[in-house]
C-alpha positions as CSV (number, residue, x, y, z in Angstrom):
1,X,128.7,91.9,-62.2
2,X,132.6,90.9,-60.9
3,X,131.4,91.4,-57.7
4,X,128.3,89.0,-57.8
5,X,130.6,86.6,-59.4
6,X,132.9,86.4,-57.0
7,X,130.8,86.3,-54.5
8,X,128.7,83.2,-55.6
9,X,131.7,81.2,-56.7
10,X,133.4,81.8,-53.2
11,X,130.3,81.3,-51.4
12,X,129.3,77.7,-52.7
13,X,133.2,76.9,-52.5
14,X,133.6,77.9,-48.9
15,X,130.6,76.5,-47.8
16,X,130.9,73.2,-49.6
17,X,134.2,72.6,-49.5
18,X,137.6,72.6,-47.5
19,X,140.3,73.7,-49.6
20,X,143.9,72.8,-48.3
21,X,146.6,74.4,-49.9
22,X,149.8,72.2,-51.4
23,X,153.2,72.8,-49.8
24,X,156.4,73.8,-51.4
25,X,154.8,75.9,-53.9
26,X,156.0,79.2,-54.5
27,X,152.8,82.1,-55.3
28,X,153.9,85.1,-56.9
29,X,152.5,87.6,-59.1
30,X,153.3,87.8,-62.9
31,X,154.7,90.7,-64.1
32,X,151.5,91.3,-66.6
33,X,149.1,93.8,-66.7
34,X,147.1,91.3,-65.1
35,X,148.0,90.5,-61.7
36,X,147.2,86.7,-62.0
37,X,150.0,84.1,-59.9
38,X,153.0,82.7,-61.7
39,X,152.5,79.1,-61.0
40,X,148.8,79.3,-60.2
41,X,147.3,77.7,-56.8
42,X,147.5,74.3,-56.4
43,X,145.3,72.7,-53.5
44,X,143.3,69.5,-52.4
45,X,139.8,70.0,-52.3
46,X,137.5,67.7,-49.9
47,X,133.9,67.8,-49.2
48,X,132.6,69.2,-46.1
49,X,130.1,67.1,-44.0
50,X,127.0,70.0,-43.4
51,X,126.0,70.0,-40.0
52,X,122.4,71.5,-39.0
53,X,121.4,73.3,-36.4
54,X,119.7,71.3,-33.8
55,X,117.4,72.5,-30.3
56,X,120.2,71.0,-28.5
57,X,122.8,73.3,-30.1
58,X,120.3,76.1,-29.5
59,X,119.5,74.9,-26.0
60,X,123.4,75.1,-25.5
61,X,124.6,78.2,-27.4
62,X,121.6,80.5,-26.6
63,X,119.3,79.4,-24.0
64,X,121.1,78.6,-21.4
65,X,123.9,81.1,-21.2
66,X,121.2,83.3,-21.0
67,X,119.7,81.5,-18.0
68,X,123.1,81.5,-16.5
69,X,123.3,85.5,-17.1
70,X,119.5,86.4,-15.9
71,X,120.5,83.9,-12.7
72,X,124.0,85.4,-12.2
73,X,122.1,88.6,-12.3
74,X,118.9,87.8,-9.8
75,X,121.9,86.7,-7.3
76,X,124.0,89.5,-7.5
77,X,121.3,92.3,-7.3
78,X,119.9,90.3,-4.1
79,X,122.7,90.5,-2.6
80,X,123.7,94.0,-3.5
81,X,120.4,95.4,-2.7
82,X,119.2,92.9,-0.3
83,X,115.6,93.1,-1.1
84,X,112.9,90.2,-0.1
85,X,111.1,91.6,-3.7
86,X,110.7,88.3,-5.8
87,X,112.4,88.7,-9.2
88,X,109.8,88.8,-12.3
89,X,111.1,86.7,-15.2
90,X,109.9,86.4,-18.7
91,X,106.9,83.9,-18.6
92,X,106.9,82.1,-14.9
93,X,106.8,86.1,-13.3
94,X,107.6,86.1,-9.8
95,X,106.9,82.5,-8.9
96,X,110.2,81.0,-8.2
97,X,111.3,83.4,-5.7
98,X,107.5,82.7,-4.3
99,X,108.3,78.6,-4.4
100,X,111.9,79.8,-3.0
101,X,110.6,81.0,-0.1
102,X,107.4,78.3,0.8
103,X,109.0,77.2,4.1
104,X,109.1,79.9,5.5
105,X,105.5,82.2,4.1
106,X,105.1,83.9,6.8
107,X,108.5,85.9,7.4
108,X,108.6,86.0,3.6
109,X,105.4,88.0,3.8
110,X,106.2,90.0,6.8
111,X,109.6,90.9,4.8
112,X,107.9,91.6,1.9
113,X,105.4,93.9,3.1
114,X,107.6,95.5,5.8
115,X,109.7,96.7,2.8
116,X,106.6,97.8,0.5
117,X,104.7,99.9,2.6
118,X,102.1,97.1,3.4
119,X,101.1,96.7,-0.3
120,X,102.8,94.5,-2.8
121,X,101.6,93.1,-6.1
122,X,102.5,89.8,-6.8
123,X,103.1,88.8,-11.0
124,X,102.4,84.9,-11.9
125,X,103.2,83.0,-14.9
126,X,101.4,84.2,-17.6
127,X,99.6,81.3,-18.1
128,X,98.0,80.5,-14.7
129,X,95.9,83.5,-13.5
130,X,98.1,83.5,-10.1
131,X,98.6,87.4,-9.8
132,X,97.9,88.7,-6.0
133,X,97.8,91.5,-4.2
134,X,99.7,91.1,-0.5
135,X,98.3,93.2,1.8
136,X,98.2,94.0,5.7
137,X,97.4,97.4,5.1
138,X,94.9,98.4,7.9
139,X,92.9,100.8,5.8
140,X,92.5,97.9,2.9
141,X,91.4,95.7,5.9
142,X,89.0,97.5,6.8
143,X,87.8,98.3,3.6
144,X,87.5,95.0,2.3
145,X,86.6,93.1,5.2
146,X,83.9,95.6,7.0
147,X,83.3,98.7,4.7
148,X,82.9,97.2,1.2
149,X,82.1,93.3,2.7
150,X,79.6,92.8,0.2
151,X,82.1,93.1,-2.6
152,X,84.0,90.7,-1.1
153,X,82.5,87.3,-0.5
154,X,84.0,83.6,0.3
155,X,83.2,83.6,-3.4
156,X,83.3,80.1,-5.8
157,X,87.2,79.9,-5.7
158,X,87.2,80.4,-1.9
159,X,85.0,77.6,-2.3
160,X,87.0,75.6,-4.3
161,X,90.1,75.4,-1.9
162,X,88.0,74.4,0.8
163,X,85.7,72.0,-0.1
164,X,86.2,69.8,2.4
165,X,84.4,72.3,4.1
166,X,81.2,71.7,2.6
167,X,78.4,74.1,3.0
168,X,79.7,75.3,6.3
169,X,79.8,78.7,7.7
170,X,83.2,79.2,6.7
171,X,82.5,78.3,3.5
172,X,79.2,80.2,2.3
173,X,77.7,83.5,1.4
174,X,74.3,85.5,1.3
175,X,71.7,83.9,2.7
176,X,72.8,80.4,3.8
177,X,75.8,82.4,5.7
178,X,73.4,84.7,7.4
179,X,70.8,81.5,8.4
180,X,74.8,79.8,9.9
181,X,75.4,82.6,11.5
182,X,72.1,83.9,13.5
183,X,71.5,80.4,14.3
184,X,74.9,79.9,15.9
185,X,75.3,83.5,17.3
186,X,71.4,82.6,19.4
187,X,72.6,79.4,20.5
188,X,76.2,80.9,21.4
189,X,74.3,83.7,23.6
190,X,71.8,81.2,24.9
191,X,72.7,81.2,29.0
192,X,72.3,77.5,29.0
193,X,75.0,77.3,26.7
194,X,77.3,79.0,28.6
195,X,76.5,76.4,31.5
196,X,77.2,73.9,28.9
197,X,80.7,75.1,27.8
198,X,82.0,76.0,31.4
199,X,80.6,72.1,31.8
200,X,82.5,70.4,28.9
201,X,85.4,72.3,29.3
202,X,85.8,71.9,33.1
203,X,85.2,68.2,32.7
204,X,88.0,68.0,30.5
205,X,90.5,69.7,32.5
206,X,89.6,67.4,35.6
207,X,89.8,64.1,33.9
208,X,91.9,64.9,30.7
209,X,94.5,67.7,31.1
210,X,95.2,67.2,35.4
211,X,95.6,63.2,35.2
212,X,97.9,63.2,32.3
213,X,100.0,66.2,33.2
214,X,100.6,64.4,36.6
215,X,101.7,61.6,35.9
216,X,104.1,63.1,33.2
217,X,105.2,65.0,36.4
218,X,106.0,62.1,38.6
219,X,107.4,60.3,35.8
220,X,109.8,62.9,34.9
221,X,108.9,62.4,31.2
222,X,108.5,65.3,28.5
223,X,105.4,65.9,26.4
224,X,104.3,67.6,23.4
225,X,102.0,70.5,25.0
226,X,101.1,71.5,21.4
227,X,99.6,67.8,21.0
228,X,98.4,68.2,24.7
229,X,96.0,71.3,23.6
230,X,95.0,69.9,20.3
231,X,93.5,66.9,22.2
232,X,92.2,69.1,24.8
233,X,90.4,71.2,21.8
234,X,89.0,68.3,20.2
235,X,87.9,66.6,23.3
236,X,85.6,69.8,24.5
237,X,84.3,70.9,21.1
238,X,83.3,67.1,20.0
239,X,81.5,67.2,23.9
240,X,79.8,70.1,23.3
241,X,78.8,69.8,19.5
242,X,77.6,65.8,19.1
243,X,77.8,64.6,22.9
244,X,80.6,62.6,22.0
245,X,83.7,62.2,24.0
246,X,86.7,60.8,21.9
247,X,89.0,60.5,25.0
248,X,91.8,61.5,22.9
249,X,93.3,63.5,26.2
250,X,93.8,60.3,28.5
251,X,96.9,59.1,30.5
252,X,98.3,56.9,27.7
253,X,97.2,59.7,24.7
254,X,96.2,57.2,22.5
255,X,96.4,57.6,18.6
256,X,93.4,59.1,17.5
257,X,93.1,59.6,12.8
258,X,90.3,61.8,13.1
259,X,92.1,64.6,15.7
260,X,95.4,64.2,13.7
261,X,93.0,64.4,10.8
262,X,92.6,68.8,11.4
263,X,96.4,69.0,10.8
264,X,96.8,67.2,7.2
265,X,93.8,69.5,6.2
266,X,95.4,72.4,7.5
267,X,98.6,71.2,5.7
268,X,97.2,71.1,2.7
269,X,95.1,74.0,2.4
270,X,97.8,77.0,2.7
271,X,99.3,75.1,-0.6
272,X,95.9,75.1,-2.8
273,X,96.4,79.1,-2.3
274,X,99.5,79.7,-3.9
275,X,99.7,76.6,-6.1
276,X,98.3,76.8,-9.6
277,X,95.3,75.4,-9.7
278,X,95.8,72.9,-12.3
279,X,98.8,71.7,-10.2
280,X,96.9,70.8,-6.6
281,X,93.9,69.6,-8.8
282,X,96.3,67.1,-10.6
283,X,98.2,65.8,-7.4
284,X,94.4,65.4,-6.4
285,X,93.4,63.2,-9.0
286,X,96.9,61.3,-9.2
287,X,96.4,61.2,-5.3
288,X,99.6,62.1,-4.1
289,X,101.4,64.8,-2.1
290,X,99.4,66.9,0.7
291,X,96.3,65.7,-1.8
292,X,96.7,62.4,-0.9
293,X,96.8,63.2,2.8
294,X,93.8,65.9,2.4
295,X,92.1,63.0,1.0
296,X,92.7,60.8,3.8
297,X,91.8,63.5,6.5
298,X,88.4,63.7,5.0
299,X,87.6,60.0,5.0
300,X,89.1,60.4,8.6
301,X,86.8,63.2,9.5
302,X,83.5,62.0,7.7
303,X,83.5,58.5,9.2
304,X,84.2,60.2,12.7
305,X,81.4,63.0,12.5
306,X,78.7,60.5,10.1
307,X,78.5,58.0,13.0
308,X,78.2,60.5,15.8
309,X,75.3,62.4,14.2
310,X,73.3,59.1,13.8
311,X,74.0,58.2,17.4
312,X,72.3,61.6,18.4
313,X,69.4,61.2,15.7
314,X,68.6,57.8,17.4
315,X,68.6,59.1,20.7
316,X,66.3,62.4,19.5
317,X,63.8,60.1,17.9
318,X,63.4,57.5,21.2
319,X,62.3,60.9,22.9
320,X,65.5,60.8,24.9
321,X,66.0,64.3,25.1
322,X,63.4,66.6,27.0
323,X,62.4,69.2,25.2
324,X,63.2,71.5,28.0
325,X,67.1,70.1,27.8
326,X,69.5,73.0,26.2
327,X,71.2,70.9,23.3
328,X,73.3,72.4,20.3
329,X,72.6,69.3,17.9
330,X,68.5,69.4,18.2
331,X,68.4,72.6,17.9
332,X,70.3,72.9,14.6
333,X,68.1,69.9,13.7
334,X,65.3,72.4,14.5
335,X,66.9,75.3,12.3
336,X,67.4,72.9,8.9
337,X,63.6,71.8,9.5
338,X,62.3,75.5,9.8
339,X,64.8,76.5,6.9
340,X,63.7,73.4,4.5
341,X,60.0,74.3,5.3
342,X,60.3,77.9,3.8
343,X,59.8,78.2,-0.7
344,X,62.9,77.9,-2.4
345,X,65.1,76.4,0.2
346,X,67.8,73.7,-1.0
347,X,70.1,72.6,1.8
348,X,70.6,69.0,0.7
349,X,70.0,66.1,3.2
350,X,69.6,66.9,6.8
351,X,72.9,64.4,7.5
352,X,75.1,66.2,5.1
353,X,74.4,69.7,6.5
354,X,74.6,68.9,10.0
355,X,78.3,67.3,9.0
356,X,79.0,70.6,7.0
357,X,77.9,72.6,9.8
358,X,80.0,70.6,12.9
359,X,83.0,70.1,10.8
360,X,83.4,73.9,10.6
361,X,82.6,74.8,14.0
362,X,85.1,72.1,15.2
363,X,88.1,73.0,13.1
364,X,87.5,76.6,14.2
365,X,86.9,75.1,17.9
366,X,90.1,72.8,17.9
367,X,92.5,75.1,16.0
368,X,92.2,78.6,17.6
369,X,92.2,77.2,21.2
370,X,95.5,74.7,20.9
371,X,97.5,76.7,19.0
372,X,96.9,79.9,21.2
373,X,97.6,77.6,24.1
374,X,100.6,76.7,22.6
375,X,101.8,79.7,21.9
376,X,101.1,81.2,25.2
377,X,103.4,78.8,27.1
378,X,106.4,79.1,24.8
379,X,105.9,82.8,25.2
380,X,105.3,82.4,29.5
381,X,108.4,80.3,29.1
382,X,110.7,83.2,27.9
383,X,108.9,85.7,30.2
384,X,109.1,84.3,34.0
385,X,108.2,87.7,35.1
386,X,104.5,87.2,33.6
387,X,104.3,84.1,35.1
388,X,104.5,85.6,38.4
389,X,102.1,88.4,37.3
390,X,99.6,86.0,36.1
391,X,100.2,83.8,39.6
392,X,99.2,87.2,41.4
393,X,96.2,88.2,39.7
394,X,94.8,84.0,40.0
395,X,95.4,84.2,43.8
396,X,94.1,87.3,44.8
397,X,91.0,87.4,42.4
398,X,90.3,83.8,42.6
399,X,90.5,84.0,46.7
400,X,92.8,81.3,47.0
401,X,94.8,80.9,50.2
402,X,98.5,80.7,49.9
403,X,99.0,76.9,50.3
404,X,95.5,75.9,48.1
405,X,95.8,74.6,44.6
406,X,93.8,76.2,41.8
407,X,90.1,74.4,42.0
408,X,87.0,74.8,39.6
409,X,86.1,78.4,38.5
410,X,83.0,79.7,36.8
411,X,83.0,82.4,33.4
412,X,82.3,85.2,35.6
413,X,85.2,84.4,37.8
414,X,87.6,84.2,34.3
415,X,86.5,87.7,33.3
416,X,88.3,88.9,36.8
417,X,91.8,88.1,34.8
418,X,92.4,90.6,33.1
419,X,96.2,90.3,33.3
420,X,96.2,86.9,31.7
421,X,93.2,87.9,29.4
422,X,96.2,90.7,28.1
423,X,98.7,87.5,27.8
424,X,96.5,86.0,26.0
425,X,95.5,88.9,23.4
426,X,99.4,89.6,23.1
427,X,100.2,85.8,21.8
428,X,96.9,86.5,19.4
429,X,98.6,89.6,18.1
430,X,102.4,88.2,17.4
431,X,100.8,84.4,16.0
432,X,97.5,84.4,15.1
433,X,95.8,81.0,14.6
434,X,94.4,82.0,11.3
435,X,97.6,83.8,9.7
436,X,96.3,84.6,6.0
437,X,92.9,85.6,4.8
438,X,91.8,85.1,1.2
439,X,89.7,87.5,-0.6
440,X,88.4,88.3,-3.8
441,X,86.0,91.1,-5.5
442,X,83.2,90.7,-7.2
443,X,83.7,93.9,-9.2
444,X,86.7,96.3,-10.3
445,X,87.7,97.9,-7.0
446,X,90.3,100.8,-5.7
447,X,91.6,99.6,-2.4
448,X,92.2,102.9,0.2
449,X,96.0,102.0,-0.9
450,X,95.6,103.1,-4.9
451,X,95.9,99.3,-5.3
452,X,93.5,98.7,-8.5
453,X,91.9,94.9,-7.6
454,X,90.1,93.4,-10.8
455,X,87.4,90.7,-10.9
456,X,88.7,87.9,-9.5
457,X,91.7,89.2,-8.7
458,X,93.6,86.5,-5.6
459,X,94.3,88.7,-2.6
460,X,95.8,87.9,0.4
461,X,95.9,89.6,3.9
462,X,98.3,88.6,6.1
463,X,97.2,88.9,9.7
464,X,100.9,87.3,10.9
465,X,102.3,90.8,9.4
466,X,100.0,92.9,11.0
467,X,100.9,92.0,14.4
468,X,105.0,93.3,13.6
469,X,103.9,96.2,11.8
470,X,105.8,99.6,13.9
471,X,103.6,101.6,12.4
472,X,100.3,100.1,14.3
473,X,102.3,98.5,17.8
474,X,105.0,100.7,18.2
475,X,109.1,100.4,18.5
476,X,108.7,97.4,20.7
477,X,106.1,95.8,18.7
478,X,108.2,92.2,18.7
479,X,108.1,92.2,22.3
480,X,105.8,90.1,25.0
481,X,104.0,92.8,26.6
482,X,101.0,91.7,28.1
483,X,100.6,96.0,30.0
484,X,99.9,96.7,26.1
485,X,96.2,95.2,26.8
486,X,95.9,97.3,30.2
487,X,94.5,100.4,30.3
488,X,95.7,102.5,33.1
489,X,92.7,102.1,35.5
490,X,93.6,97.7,35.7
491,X,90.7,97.6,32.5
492,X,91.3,95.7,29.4
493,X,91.9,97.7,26.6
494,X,89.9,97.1,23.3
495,X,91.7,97.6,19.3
496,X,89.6,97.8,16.5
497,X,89.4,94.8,14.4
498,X,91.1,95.7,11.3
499,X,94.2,96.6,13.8
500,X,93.7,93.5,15.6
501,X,91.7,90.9,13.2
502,X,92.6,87.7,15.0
503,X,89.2,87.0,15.4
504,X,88.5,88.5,11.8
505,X,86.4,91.5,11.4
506,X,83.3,93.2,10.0
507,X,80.3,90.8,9.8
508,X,82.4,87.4,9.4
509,X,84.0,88.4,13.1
510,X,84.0,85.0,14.6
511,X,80.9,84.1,16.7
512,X,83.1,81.7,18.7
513,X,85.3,84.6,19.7
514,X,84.0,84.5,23.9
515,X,83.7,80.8,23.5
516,X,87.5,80.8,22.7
517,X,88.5,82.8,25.5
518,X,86.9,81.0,28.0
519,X,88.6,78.3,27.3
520,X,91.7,80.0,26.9
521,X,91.5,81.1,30.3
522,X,90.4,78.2,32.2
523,X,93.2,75.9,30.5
524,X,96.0,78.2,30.9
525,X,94.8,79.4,34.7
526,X,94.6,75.6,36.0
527,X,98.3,75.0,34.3
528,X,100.1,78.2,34.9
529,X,98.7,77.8,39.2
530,X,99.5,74.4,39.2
531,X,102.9,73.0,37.4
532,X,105.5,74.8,36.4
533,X,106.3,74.2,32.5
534,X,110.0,73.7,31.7
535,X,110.9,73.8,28.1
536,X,113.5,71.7,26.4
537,X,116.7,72.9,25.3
538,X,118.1,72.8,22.1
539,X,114.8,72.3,20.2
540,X,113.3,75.1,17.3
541,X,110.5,76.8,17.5
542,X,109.1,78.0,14.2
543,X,105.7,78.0,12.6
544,X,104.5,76.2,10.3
545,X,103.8,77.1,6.5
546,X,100.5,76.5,7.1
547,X,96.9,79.0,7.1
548,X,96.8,78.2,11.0
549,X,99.7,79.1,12.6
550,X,100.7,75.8,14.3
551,X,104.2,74.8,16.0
552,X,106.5,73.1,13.0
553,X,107.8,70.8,15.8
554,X,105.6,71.0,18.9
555,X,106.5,72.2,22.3
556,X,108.9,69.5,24.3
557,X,108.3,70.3,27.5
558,X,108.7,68.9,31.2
559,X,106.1,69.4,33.7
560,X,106.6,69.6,37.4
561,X,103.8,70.7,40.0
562,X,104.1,73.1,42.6
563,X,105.1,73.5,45.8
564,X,102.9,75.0,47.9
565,X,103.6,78.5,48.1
């Protein structure tokens, strides 16, 4: 009872008050049984002020000191350890190290994976389903993109990202992606399409690419090749797809929106994958950031490709063509009629598929070519010894005398360089245009890894790892060796796919894979005979953070033609 007392007096007394004792007042015990003091206590009491507890003071005392610790903490075991694992936090998981690291994806990735034996599983904030599995595991490849494909289709998220796609081939799955692809894979294989291509893109060379490069030449002045090929690209595939030449690739390279139109939506696109989806949906509405210039590439694009289609429906209603004329847009006009005839068939209007349909073949068209090309001559530029190879194999398999300049050259004739064909696959392996694949299953899966993928479940493959991997190219597998793609009889040497999936693999393998190559070749043949290419100093070279694998700043260069040899 003394105890409880005590205890509530002196409670409500400290708490309530301050007590201040009087000076000159001496306290000493009686000399009593009972111990009480001799002149009691005298003091001044006040009344405190009672202060509450407020977020603020909570923010300061607790929150924060414990950001400071967990921060102090992710620093110093990054720099002990020096790992490229993301930290997982309470709540937000792994996503700032992901955000942290944006710039620069694809070394992030390649880091990342190097480190985790090809596998790594990603951890999101808790609240916006962003958990991923990395991959460039060539088993899990394999098995997702060939073995178990039809657990793995573009799917409605896939979808989602990249609507501006439409119902292209890129885009689709089941039976409207089987109609997109035997329909382009017949036309692709057609022989008159082959004269058409070797047409288009020879055309382009002689009065696009040789003009302009020179009269850069005898003016002394540097160029962008990266812009160079992206013109070129869209040029040749616009040409061969609606019969419409955009002269983007002329003597004074004019500004054209629609062919800088590809890059925003390329832009944009690598940041609706590892973005929350509520985030890019909301810049979308708001219209701002890479939305905003998404947004604009697409009324760029649409009032580009719209207009050309009605051109050629004009002209195939006057009778203009001859049915006995080899031409890609009747012919799909054909393949929507004979589809839209069939029971149960829904492809929408004949204007909006045909824009679906050219809109993917063109941003496969323009983006795989140029930013080969591109890389190519940055990697020829660091490699004179290539050069000269590649110089060699033109001359003596081309017939050219010594003093004769590089003319016109058929497919079959391209097919005899087999040197440049290996430069060619070796810039594929180390940058590959299309750097990340999206995928996600249908059902509950076990990847060949022991990785457990649910529903749903985000996962990315990252070609741009595959091709640095030591375990698939050997010790020297960051080098620029064309001899890698030579088998020892002069033959080209062919990888699997899930070992070399720059064109993709398993049934999505890209039907424009020859196409590409062609074009490849002739571009790179005409330039490499012709000019020398002479790169300027002190610029960066780095990719860009995008799903194709462009140049962040381009490729300065200054061109100068040959002396006869």
């Amino acid at each position: 009872m003394t105890f409880i007392q005590a205890k509530m007096v002196a409670a409500i007394m400290i708490y309530n008050y301050n007590i201040q004792l009087m000076e000159a007042q001496t306290i000493s015990p009686t000399t009593a049984i009972v111990i009480r003091m001799t002149n009691g206590l005298k003091v001044k009491l006040s009344k405190r002020v009672l202060q509450f507890i407020t977020l603020m003071d909570v923010l300061g005392y607790y929150v924060l000191p414990l950001i400071i610790l967990c921060f102090t903490y992710w620093y110093l075991k990054n720099k002990w350890t020096k790992t490229s694992k993301p930290t997982y936090w309470p709540i937000i998981g792994m996503l700032p190290g992901f955000v942290h690291n944006a710039h620069r994806i694809h070394s992030f990735f390649t880091d990342l994976l190097l480190e985790t034996s090809s596998n790594f599983e990603f951890r999101g904030p808790i609240f916006a389903n962003m958990d991923m599995l990395f991959t460039s595991d060539p088993a899990n490849i394999h098995h997702i993109l060939s073995r178990n494909f039809s657990n793995y289709p573009k799917g409605p998220e896939f979808r989602k990202i990249f609507d501006i796609l439409g119902n292209g081939i890129f885009n689709v799955d089941s039976e409207l992606w089987e109609i997109h692809r035997k329909t382009t894979m017949s036309l692709m294989n057609h022989a008159k399409f082959q004269t058409l291509l070797q047409r288009n893109v020879w055309d382009t060379i002689v009065k696009g690419i040789v003009p302009t490069l020179d009269i850069l030449a005898k003016q002394g002045t540097p160029v962008d090749l990266q812009d160079i090929f992206q013109r070129f690209s869209f040029d040749t595939i616009s040409k061969l797809l609606l019969d419409h030449d955009p002269k983007s690739l002329s003597v004074n390279l004019p500004y054209v929106s629609c062919e800088k139109a590809f890059n925003d939506m390329v832009d944009a696109l690598l940041y609706r994958h590892v973005l929350p989806e509520s985030c890019w949906k909301l810049q979308k509405w708001l219209r701002i950031g890479k939305e905003k210039n998404l947004m604009n590439a697409w009324e760029a694009l649409d009032q580009f490709i719209y207009p050309a289609i009605s051109k050629r429906q004009e002209k195939l209603m006057s009778n203009k063509i001859k049915d006995d004329d080899f031409d890609l847009f009747s012919d799909y006009v054909k393949a929507y009629n004979q589809w839209t005839n069939e029971d149960d068939k829904n492809l929408g209007s004949v204007e909006k598929f045909l824009r679906d349909t050219f809109l993917n073949l063109m941003f496969a068209g323009r983006d795989t070519t140029s930013t080969t090309l591109s890389w190519v001559f940055w990697l020829l530029a660091k490699n004179p010894l290539v050069v000269k190879k590649i110089r060699e194999e033109i001359q003596q398999q081309l017939h050219l005398k010594e003093d004769e300049s590089l003319k016109f050259f058929n497919i079959e004739e391209s097919r005899k360089l087999v040197y440049l064909h290996g430069a060619l696959c070796e810039t594929l392996r180390l940058f590959p245009p299309v750097s990340i694949e999206h995928k996600s299953p249908l059902k509950l899966d076990v990847l060949p890894s022991g990785n457990r993928v649910s529903p749903n479940m985000k996962i990315l493959i990252s070609f741009y790892t595959m091709g640095r991997m030591e375990s698939l190219w050997g010790n020297d597998c960051l080098e620029f060796r064309p001899e890698r793609w030579i088998t020892e009889r002069g033959g080209l040497k062919h990888e699997p796919s899930y070992k070399f999936p720059a064109f993709l693999a398993g049934p999505r393998t890209c039907v424009g894979k020859e196409m590409a190559f062609i074009q490849m070749k002739m571009v790179a043949a005409t330039m490499i005979y012709n000019y020398n290419i002479q790169l300027l100093e002190a610029q960066t070279i780095s990719p860009t953070a995008t799903v194709v694998i462009r140049m962040t700043n381009g490729l300065m260069a200054k061109v100068v033609k040959r002396v006869a040899i």
